[in-house]
mmCIF file of the N, C-alpha and C atoms, coordinates in Angstrom:
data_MODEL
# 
_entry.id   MODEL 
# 
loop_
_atom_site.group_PDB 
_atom_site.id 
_atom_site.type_symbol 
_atom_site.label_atom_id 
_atom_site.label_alt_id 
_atom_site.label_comp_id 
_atom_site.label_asym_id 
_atom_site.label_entity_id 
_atom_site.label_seq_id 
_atom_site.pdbx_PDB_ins_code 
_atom_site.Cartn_x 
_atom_site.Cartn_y 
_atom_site.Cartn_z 
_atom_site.occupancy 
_atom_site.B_iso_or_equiv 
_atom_site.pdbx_formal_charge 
_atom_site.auth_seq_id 
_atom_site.auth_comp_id 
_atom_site.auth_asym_id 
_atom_site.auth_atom_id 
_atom_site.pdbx_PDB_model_num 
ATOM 1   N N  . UNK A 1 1  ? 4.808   -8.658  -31.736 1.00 0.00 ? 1  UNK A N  1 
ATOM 2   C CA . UNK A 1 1  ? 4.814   -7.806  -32.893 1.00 0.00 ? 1  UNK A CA 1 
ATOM 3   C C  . UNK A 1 1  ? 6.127   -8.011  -33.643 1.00 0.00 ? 1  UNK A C  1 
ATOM 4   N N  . UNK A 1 2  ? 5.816   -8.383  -34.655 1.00 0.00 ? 2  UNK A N  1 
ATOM 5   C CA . UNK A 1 2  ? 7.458   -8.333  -35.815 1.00 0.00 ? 2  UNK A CA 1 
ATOM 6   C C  . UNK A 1 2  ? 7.985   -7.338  -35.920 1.00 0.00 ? 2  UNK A C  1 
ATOM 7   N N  . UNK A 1 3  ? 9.403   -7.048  -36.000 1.00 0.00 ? 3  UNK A N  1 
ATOM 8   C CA . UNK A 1 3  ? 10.472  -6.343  -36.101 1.00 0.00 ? 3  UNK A CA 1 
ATOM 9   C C  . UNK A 1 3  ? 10.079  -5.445  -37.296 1.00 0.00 ? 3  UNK A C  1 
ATOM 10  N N  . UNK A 1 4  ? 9.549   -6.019  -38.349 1.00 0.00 ? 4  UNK A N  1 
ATOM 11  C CA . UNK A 1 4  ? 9.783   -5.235  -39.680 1.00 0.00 ? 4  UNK A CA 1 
ATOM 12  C C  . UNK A 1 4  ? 8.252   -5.832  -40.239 1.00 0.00 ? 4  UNK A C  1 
ATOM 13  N N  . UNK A 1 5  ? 7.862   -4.550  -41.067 1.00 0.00 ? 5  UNK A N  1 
ATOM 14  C CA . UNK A 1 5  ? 6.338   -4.768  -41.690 1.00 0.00 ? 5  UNK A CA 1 
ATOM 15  C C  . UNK A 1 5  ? 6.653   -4.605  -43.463 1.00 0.00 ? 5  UNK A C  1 
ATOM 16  N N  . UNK A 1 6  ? 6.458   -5.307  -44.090 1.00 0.00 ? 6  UNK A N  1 
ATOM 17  C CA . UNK A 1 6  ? 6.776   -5.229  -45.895 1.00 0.00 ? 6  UNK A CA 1 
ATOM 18  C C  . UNK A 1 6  ? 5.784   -4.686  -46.301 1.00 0.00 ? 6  UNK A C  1 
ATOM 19  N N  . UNK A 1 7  ? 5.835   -3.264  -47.267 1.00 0.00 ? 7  UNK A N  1 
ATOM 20  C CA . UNK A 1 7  ? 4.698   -2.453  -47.811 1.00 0.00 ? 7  UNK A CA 1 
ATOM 21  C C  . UNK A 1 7  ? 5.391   -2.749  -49.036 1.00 0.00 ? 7  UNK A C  1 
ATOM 22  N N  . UNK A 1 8  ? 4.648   -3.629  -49.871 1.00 0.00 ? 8  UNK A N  1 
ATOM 23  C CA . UNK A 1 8  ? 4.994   -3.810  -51.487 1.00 0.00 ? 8  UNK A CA 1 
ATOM 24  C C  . UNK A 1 8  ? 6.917   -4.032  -51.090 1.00 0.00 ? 8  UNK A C  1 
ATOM 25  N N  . UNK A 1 9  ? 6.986   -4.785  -51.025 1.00 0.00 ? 9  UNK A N  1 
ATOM 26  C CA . UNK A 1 9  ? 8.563   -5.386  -50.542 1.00 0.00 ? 9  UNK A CA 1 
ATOM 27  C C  . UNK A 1 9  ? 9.649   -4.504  -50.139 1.00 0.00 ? 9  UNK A C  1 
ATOM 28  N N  . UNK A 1 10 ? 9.265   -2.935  -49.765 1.00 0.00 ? 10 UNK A N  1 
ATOM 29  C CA . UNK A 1 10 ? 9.548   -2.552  -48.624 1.00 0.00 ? 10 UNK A CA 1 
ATOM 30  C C  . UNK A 1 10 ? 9.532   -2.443  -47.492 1.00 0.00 ? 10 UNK A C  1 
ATOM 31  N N  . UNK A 1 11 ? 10.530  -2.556  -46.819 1.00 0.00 ? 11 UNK A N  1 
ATOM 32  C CA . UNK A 1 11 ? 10.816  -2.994  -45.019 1.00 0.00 ? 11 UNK A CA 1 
ATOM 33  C C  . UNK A 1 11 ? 10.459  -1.605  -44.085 1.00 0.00 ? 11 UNK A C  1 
ATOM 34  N N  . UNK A 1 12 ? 9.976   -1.394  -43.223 1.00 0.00 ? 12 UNK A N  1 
ATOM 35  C CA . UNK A 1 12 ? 9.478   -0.525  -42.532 1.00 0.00 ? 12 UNK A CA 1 
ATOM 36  C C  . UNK A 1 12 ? 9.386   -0.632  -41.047 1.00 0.00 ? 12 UNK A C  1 
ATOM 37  N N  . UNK A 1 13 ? 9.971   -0.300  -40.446 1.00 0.00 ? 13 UNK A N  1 
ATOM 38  C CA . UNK A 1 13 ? 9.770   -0.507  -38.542 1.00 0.00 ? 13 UNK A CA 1 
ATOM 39  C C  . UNK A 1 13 ? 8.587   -0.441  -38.373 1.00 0.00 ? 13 UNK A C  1 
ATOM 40  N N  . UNK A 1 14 ? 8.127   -1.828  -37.534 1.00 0.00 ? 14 UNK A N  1 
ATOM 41  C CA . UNK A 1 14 ? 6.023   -2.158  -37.178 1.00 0.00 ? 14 UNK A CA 1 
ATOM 42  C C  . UNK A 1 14 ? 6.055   -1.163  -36.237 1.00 0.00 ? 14 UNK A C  1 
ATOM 43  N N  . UNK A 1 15 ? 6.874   -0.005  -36.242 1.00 0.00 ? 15 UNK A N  1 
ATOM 44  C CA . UNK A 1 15 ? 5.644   1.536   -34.767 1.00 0.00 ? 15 UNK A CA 1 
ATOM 45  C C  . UNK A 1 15 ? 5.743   2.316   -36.341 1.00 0.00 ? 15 UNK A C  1 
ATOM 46  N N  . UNK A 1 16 ? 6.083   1.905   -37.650 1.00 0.00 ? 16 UNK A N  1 
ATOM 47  C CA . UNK A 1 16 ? 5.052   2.872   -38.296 1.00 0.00 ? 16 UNK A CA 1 
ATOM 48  C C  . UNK A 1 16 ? 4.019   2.596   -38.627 1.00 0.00 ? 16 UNK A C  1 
ATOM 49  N N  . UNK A 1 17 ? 2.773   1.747   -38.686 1.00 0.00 ? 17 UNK A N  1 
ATOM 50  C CA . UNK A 1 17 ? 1.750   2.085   -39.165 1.00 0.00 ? 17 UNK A CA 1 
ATOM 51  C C  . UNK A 1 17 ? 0.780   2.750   -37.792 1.00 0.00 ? 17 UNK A C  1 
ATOM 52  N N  . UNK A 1 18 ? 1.469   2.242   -36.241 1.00 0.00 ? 18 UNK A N  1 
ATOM 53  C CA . UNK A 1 18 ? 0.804   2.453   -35.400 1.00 0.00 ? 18 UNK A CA 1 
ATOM 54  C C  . UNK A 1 18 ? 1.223   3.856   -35.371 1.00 0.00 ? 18 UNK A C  1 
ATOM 55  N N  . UNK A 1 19 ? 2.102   4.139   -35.459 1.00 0.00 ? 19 UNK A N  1 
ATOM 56  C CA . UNK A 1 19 ? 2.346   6.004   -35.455 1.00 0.00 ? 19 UNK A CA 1 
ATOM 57  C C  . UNK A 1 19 ? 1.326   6.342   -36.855 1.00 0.00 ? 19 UNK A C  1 
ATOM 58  N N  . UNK A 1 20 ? 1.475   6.040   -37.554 1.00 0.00 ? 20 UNK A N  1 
ATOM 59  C CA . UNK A 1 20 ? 0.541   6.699   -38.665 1.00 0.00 ? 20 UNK A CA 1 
ATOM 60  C C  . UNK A 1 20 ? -1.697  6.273   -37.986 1.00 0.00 ? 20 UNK A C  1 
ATOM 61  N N  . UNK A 1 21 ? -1.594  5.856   -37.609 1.00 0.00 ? 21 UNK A N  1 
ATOM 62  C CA . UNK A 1 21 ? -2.715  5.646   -36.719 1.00 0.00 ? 21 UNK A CA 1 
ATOM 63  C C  . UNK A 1 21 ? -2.964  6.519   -36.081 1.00 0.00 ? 21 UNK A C  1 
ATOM 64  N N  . UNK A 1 22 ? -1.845  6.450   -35.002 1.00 0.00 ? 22 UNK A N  1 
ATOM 65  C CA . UNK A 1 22 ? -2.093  7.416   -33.941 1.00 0.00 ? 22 UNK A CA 1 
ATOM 66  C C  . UNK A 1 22 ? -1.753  8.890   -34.426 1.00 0.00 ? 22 UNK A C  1 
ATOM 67  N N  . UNK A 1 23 ? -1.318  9.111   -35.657 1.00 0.00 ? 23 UNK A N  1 
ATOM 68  C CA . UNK A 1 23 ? -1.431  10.614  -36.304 1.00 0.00 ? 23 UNK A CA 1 
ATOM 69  C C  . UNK A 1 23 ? -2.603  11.091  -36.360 1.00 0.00 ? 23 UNK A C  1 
ATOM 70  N N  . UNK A 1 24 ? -3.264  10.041  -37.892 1.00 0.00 ? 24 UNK A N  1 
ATOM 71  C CA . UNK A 1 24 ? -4.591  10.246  -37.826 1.00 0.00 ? 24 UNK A CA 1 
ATOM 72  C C  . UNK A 1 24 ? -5.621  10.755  -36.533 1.00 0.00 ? 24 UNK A C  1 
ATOM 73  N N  . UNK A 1 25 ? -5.842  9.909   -35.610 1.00 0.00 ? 25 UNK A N  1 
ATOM 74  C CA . UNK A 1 25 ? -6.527  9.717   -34.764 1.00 0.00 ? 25 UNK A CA 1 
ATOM 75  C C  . UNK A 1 25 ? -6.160  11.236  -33.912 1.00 0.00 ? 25 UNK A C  1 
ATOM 76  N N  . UNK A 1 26 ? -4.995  11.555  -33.773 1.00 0.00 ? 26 UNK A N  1 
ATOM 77  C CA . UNK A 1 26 ? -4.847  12.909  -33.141 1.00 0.00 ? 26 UNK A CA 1 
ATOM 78  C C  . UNK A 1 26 ? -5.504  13.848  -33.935 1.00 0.00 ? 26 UNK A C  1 
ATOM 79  N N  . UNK A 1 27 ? -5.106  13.888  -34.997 1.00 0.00 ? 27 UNK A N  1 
ATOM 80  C CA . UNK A 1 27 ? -5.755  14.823  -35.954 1.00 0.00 ? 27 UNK A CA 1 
ATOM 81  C C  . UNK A 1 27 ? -7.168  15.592  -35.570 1.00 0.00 ? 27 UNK A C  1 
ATOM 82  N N  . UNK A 1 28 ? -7.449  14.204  -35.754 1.00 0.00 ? 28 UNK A N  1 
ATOM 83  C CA . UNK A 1 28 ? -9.265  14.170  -35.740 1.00 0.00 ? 28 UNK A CA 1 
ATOM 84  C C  . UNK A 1 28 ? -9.723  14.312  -34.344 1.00 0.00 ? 28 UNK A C  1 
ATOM 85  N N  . UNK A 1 29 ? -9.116  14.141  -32.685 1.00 0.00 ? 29 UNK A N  1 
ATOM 86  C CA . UNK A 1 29 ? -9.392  14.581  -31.924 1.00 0.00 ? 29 UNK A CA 1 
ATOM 87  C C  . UNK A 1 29 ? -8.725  16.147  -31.361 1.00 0.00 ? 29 UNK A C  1 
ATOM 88  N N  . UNK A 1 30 ? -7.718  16.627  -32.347 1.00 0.00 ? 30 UNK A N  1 
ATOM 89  C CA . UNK A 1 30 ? -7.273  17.958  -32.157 1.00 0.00 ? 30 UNK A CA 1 
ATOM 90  C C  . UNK A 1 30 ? -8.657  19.173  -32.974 1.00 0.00 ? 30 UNK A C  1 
ATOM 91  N N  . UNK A 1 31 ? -8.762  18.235  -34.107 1.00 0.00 ? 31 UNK A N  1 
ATOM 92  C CA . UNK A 1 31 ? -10.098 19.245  -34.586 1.00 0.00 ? 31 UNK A CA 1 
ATOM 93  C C  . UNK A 1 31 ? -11.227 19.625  -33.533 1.00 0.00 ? 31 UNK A C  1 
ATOM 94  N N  . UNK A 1 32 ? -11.335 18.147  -33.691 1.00 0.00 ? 32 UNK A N  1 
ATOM 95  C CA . UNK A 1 32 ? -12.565 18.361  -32.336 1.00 0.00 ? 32 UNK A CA 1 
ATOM 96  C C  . UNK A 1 32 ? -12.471 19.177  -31.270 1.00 0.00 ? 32 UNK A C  1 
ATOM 97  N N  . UNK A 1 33 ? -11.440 19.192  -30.547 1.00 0.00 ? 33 UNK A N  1 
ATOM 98  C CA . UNK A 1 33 ? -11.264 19.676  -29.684 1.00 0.00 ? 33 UNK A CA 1 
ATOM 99  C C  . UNK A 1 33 ? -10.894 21.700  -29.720 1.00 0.00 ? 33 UNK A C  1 
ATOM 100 N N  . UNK A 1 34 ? -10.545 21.911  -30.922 1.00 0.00 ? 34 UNK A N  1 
ATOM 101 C CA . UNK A 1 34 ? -10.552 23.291  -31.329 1.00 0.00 ? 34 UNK A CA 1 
ATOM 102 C C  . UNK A 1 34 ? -12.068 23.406  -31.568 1.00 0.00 ? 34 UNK A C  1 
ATOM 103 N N  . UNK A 1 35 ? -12.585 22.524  -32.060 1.00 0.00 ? 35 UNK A N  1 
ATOM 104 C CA . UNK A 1 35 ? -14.085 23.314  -32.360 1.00 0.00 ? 35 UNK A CA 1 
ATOM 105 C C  . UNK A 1 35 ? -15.115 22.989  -31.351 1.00 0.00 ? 35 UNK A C  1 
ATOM 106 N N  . UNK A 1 36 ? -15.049 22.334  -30.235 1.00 0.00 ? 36 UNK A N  1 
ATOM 107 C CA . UNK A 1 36 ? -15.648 22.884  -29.013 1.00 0.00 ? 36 UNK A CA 1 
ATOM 108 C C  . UNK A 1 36 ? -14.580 23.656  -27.851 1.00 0.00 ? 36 UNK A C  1 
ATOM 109 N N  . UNK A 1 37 ? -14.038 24.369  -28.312 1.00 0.00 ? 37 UNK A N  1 
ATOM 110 C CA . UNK A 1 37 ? -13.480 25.519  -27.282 1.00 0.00 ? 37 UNK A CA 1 
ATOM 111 C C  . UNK A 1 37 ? -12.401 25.124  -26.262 1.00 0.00 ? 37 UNK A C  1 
ATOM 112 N N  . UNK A 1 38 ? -11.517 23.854  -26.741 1.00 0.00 ? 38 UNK A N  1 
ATOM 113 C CA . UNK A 1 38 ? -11.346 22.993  -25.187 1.00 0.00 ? 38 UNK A CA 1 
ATOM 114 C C  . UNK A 1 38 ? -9.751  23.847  -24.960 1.00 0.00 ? 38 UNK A C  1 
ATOM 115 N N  . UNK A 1 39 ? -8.953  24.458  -26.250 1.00 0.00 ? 39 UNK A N  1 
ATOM 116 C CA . UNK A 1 39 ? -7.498  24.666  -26.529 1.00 0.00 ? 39 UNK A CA 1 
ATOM 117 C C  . UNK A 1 39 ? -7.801  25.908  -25.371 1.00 0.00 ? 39 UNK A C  1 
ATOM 118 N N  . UNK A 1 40 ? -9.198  27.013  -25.108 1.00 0.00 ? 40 UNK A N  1 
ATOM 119 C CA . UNK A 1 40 ? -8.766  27.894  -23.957 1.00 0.00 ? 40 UNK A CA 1 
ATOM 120 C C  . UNK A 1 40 ? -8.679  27.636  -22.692 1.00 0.00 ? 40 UNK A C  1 
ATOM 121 N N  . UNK A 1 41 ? -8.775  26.549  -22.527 1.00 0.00 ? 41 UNK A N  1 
ATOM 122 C CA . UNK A 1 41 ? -7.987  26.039  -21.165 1.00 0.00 ? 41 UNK A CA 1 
ATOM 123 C C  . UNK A 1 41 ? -6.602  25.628  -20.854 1.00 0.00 ? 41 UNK A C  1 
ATOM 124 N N  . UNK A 1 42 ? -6.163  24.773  -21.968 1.00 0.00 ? 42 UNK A N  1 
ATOM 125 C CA . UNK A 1 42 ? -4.569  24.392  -22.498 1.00 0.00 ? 42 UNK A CA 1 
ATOM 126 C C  . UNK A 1 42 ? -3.627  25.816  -22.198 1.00 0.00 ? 42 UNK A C  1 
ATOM 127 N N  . UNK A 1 43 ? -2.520  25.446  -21.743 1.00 0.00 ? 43 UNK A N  1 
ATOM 128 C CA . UNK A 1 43 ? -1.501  26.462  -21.209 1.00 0.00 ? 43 UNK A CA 1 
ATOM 129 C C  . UNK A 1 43 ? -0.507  26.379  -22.859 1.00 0.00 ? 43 UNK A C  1 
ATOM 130 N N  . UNK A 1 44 ? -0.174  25.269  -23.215 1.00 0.00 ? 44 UNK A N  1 
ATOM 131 C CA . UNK A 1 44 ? 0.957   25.230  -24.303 1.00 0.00 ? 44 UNK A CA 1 
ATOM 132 C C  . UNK A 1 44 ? -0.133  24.329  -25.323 1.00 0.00 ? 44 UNK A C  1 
ATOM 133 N N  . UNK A 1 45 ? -1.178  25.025  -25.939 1.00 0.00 ? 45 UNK A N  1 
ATOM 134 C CA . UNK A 1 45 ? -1.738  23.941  -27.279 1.00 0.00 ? 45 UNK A CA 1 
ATOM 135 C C  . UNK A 1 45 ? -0.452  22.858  -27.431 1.00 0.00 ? 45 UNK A C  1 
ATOM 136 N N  . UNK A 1 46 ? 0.740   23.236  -27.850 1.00 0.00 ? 46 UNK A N  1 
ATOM 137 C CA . UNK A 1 46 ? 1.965   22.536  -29.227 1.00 0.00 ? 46 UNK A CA 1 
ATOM 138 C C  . UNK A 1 46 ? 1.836   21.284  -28.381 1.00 0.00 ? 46 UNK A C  1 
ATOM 139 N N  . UNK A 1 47 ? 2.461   21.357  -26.578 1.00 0.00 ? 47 UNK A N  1 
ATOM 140 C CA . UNK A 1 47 ? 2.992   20.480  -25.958 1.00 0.00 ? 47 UNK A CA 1 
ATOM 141 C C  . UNK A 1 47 ? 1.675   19.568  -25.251 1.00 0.00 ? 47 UNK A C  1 
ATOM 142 N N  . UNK A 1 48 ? 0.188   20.162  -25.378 1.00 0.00 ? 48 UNK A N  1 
ATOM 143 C CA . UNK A 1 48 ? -0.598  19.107  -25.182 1.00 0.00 ? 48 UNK A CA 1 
ATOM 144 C C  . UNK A 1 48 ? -1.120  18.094  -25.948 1.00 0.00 ? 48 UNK A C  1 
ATOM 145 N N  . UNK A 1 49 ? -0.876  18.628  -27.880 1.00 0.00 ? 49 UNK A N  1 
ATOM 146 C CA . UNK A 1 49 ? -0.515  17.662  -28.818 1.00 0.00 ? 49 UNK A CA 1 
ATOM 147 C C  . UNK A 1 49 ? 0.286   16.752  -28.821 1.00 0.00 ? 49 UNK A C  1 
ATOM 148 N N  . UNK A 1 50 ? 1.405   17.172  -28.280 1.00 0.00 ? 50 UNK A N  1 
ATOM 149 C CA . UNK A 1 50 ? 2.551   16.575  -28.598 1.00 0.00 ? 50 UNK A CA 1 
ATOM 150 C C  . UNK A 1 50 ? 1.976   15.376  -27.347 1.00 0.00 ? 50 UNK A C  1 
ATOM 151 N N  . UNK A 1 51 ? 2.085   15.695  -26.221 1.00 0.00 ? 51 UNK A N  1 
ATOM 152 C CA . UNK A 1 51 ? 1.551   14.506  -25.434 1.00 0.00 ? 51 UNK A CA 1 
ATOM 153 C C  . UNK A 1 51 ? 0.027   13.844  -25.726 1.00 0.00 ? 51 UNK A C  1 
ATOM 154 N N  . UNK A 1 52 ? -0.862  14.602  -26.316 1.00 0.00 ? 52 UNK A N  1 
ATOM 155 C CA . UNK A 1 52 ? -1.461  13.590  -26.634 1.00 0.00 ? 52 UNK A CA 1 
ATOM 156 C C  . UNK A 1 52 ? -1.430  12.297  -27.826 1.00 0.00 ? 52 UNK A C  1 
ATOM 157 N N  . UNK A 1 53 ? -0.329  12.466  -28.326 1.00 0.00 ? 53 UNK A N  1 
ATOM 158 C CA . UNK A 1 53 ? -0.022  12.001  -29.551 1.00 0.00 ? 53 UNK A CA 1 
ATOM 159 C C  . UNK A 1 53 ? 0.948   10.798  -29.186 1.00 0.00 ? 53 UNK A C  1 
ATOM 160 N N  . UNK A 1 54 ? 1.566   11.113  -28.181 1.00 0.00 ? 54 UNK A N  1 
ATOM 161 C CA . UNK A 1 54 ? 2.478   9.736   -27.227 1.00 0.00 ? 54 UNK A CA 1 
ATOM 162 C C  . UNK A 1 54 ? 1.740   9.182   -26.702 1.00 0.00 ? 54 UNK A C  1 
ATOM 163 N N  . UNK A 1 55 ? 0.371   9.178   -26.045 1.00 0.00 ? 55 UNK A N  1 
ATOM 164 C CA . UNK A 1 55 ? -0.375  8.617   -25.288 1.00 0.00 ? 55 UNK A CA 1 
ATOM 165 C C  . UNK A 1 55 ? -1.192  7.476   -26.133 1.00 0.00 ? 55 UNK A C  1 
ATOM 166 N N  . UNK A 1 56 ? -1.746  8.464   -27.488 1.00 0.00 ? 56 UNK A N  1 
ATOM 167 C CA . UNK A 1 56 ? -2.592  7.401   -28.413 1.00 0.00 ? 56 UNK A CA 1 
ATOM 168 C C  . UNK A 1 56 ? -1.384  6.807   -28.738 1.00 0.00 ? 56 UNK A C  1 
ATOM 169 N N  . UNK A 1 57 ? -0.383  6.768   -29.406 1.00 0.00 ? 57 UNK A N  1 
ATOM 170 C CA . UNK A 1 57 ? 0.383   5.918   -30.011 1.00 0.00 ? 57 UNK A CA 1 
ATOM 171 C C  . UNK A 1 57 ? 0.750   4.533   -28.850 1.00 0.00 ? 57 UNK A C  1 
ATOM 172 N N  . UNK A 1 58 ? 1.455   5.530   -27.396 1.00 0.00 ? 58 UNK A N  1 
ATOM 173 C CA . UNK A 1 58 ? 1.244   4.155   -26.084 1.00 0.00 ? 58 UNK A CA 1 
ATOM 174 C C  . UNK A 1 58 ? 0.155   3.255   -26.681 1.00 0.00 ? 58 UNK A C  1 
ATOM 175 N N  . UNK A 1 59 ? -1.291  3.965   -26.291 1.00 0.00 ? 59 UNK A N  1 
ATOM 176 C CA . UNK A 1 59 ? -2.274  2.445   -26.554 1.00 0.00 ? 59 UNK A CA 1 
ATOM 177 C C  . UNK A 1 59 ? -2.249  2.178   -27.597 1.00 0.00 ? 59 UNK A C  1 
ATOM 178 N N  . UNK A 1 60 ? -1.963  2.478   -29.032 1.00 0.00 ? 60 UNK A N  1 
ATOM 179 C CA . UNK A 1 60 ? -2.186  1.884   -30.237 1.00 0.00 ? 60 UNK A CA 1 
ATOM 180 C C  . UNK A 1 60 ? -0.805  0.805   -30.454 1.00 0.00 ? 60 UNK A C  1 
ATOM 181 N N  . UNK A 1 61 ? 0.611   1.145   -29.897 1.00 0.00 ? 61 UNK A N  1 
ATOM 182 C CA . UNK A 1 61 ? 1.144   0.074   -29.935 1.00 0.00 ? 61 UNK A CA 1 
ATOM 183 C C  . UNK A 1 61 ? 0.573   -1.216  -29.015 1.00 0.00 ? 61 UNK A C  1 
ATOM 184 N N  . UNK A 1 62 ? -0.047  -1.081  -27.524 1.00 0.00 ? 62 UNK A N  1 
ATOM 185 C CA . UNK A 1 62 ? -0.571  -1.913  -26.664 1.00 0.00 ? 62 UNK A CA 1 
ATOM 186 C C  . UNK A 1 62 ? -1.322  -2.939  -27.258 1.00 0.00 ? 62 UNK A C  1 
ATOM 187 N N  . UNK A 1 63 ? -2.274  -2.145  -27.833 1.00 0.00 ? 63 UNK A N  1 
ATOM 188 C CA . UNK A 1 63 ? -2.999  -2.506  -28.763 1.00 0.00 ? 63 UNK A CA 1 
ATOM 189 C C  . UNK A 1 63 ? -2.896  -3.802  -29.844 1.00 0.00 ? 63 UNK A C  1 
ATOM 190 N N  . UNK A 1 64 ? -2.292  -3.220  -30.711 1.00 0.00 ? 64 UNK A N  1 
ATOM 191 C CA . UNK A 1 64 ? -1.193  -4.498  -31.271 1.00 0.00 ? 64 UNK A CA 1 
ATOM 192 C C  . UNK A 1 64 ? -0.424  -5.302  -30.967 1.00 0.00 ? 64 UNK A C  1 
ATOM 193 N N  . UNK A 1 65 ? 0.258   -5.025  -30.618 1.00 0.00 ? 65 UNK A N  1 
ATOM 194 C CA . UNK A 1 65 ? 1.168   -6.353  -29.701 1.00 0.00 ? 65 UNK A CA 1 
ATOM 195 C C  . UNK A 1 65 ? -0.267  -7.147  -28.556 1.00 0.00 ? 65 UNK A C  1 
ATOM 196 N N  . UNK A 1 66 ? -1.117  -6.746  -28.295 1.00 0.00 ? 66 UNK A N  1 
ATOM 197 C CA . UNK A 1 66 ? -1.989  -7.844  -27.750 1.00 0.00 ? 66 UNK A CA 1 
ATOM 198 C C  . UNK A 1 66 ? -2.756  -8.464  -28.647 1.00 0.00 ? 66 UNK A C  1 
ATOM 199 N N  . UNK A 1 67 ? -3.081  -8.005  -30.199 1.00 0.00 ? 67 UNK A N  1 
ATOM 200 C CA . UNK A 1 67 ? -3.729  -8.544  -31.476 1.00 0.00 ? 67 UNK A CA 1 
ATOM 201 C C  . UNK A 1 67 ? -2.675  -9.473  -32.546 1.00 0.00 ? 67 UNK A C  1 
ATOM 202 N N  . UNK A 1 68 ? -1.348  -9.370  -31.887 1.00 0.00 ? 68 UNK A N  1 
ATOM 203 C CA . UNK A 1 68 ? -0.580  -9.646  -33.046 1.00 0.00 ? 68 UNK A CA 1 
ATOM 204 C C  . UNK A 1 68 ? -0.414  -11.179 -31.867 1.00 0.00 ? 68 UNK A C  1 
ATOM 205 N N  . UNK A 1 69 ? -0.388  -10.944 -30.842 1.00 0.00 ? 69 UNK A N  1 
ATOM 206 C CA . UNK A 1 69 ? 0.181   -12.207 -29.885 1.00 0.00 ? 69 UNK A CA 1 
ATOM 207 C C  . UNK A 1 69 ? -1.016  -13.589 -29.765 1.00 0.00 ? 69 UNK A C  1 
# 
């Protein structure tokens, strides 16, 4: 994976588009997951976001660096 990604000839560190990925993607499995009931089991909602959001980003960088190689 390259050091730096150019958006219209701005320079940008390559874990942002995979963090902006793995935002999205939380997003849309945090909805979900409020609207089948899953947050009344969760002890800290904030901190099971927060780790699930390191986890997708883990595989979404994995991810890339095995597509970019």
């Amino acid at each position: 994976m390259n050091a730096e990604v150019s958006f219209f000839g701005v320079f940008a560190p390559s874990i942002l588009p995979c963090a902006l990925l793995a935002m999205l993607f939380t997003s849309v499995l945090t909805r979900w997951l409020a609207a089948i009931g899953f947050y009344r089991a969760v002890w800290h909602r904030a901190l099971f976001n927060f780790s699930m959001f390191v986890c997708i980003l883990a595989a979404t960088l994995v991810v890339a660096s095995r597509v970019s190689s």
